[in-house]
N, C-alpha and C positions, 0 to 999 in steps of 0.2 A: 573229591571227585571219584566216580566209578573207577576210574583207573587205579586208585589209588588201594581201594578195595581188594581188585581179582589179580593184580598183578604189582603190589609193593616193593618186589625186590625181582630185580633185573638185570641180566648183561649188557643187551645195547640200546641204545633208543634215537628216536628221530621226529625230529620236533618242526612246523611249520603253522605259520598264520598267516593272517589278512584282515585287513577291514575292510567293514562293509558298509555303505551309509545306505542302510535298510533296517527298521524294527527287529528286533527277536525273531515274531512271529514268520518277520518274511523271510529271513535266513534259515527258519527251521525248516520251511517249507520248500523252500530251494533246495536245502539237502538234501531231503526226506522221494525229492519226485525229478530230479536232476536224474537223468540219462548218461550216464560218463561212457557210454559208447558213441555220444554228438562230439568225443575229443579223440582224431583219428590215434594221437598219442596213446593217450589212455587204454581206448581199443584193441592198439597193437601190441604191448606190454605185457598187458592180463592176457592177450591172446597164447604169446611168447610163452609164458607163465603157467597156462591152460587153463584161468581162471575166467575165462569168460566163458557170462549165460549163452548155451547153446539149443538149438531144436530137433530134438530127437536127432535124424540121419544130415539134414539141413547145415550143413556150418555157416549159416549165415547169424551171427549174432542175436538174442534178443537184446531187450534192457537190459542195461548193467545201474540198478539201484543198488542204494546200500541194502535194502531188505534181497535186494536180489544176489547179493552175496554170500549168503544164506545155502544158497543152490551148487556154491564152492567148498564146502564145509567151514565155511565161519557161521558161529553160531551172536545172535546177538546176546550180550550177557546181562547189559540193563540200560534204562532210561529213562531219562530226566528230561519231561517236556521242554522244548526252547532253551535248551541246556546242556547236554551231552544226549549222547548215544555212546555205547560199547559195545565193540565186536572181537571177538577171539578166534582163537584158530592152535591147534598144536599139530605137529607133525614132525617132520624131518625134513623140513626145510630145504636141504640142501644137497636134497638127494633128484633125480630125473622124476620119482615116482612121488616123492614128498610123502607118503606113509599118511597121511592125513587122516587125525583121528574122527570118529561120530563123538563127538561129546555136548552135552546143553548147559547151561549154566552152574550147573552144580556140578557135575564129573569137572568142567574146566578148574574150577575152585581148588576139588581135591586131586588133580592130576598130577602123578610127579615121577612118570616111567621115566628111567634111565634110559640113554638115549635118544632123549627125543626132547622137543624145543615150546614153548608157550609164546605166545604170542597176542595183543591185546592194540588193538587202535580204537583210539576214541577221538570223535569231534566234539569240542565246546565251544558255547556261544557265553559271550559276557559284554554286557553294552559296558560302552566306553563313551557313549555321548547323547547326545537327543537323536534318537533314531541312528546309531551308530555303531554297530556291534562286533566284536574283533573274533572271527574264528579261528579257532586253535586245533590242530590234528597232532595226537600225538602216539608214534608207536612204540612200544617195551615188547621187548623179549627175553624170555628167559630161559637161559638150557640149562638142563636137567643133567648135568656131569660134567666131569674134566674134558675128556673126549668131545663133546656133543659139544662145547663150549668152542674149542678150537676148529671143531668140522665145520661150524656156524660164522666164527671170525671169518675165515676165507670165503665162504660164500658171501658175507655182510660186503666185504671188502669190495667185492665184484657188482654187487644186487644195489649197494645202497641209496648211491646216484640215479638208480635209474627210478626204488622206490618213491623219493625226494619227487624227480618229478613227478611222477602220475600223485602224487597228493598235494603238490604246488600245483596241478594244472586240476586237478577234483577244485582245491578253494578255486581257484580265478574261474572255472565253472559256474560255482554257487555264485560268486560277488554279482558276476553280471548275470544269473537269471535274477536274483534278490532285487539288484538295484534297477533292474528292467521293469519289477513290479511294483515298484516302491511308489 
């Protein structure tokens, strides 16, 4: 897996699936053009967060795709048609301003400043049946010192439930656009 790649060794992680009784191709598609600001949850979260697509002076939301996370400084790292996707992101996590680096898929690879935190979610698909496919979201983080490790516990502590949801409520998203088009 790409995850396996940019981000092998980690602190904490968070792992969620679903199935789908839709093809590959339609759960790739469903990911790929899913709107997760149609889940007022989702919406309100990322907003909380500051990560939601905004317009210029406007605070009224755009899309929130996964390419449109992009627009957050996650950077996508790589991709495997009907298969995965990876997204990363470093910063400081766990600070009001999060320090959010610019980095593209290679600065991510070799990043490794002291104080501050990596971060890597990726979705995979893998059929599991005739027309059948289980998507998996999985996130790793990795801090970058003794300090940055413990300033991130506490925040993990606080964030992690609320993470869990908005990426249980992204899958139940995809299942039923997927299985809407099936």
């Amino acid at each position: 897996m790409l995850i396996d790649e940019f981000l092998p060794i980690y602190d904490f992680d968070e792992k969620h699936e679903i199935t789908i009784r839709a093809s590959a191709e339609k759960v790739s598609a469903a990911l790929e053009s899913i709107d997760f600001n149609e889940s007022t949850v989702i919406r309100w979260l990322l907003r909380l967060r500051g990560l939601s697509a905004k317009d210029g002076c406007d605070e009224s939301p755009k899309t929130s795709t996964l390419r449109d996370m992009t627009k957050s400084n996650f950077v996508i790292l790589g991709e495997k048609p009907n298969e995965e996707i990876l997204l990363g992101i470093a910063g400081k996590f766990w600070t009001p301003a999060g320090d959010v680096q610019k980095l593209d898929a290679k600065d991510f690879a070799a990043f490794n400043k002291e104080g501050y935190a990596k971060a890597a979610w990726n979705f995979t698909l893998s059929e599991v049946g005739e027309k059948e496919v289980c998507l998996k979201t999985e996130t790793r983080v990795q801090c970058l010192g003794a300090a940055t490790q413990e300033s991130f516990r506490f925040y993990w502590w606080f964030i992690k439930p609320f993470s869990g949801w908005i990426r249980q409520e992204m899958l139940r998203l995809v299942k039923q656009k997927a299985e809407a088009a099936a």
